[in-house]
N, C-alpha and C positions, 0 to 999 in steps of 0.2 A: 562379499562386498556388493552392492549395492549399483545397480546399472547408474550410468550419468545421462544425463540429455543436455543440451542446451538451455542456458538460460543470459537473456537479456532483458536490462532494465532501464529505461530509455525516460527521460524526463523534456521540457522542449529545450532545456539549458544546455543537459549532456546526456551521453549514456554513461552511465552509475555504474553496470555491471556486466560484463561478456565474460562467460567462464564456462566452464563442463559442472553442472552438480550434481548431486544426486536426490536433491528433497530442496521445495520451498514451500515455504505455508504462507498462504496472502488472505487479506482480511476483505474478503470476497462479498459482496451484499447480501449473498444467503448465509454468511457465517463463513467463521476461515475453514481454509481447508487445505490442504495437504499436496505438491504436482508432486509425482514421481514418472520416474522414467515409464515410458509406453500408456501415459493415460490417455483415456477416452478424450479425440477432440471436443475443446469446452471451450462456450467465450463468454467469463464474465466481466460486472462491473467490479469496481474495489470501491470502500469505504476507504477515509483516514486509516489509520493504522500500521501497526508493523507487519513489515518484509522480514523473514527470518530463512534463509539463502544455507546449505549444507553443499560446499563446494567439494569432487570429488576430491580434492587433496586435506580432506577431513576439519577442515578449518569452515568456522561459521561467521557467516557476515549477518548485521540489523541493517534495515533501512527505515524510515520513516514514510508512509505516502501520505499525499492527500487528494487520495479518486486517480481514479481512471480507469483502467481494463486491462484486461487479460487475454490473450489471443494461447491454449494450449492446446498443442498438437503431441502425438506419441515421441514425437522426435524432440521437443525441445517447448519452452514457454519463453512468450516475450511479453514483458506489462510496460503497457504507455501508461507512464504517471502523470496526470495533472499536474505534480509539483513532489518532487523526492529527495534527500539527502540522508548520510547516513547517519544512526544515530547519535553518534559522538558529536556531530553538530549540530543537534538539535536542543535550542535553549527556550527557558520557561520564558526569555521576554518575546520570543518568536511563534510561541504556543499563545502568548499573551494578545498580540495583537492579533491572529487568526480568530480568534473568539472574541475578542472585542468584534471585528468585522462581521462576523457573523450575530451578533446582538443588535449591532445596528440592523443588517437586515433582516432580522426577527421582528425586529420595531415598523417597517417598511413594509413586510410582506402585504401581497394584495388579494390572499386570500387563505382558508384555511390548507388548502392545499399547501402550498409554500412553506405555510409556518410550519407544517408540519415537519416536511423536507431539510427545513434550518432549527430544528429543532432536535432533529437527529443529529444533523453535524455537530450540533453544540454538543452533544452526549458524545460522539465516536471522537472529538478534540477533548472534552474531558480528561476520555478517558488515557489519551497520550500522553499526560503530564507526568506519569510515574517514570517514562524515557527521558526527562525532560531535564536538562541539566540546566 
C-alpha cells in the first residue's frame, strides 16, 4: 500500500477537501503531474482542469479548477483554487459563460501578450467540457 500524506483543497468559498491520500494529479502549467507521498518540495501554478484526488481509503474524488497553485511539501499538498467544485456540479451552461467571459476579454486584450495568456484559457476551458454535464 501506498504511503498517504495530507491533502487540502481550499477555494476562497470553502475548503473542498481535507483528507489522508495517497496520489493526486493536478493540471499544473508545466503539464500535469503526479504528488505522492514524500515529494520534493514544489510550488506551482495550476491551469483549468481536473483535480483527480486517490484517497488512502482507495475511493477517488474529481474536482474541477480554475488556476491557482500548489504549495507541496513531502508531508502533504495544499492547492489554493482561484475557483473549485467537484465534478458532479460542473455544467456545460457554467463552462458556457467562463468562455463567453473570456472571449470578451480576448476581444479587449491590450496587447499581444494578453491575448495570448486568454487564448490559452479558452483552450484549457475548452478542453473541460468533456466533464461537463
Amino acid at each position: 500500500m501506498a504511503d498517504s500524506f495530507n491533502f487540502e483543497l481550499v477555494s476562497p468559498e470553502r475548503l473542498l477537501m481535507s483528507a489522508s491520500v495517497t496520489e493526486v494529479v493536478l493540471p499544473a502549467t508545466e503539464g500535469e503531474m503526479a504528488v505522492m507521498a514524500n515529494h520534493a518540495p514544489f510550488m506551482t501554478t495550476i491551469r483549468p482542469g481536473v483535480i483527480t484526488v486517490k484517497e488512502a481509503t482507495g475511493e477517488t474524488q474529481r474536482f474541477v479548477v480554475f488556476g491557482g497553485f500548489a504549495d507541496i511539501l513531502p508531508s502533504g499538498c495544499t492547492l489554493l483554487a482561484e475557483a473549485a467544485l467537484p465534478v458532479s456540479d460542473f455544467t456545460k451552461d457554467a463552462l458556457a459563460k467562463r468562455v463567453n467571459q473570456a472571449n470578451t476579454d480576448l476581444g479587449n486584450a491590450a496587447n499581444d501578450v494578453a491575448r495570448l495568456r486568454i487564448s490559452q484559457l479558452i483552450a484549457d476551458l475548452n478542453g473541460l467540457s468533456a466533464f461537463a454535464a
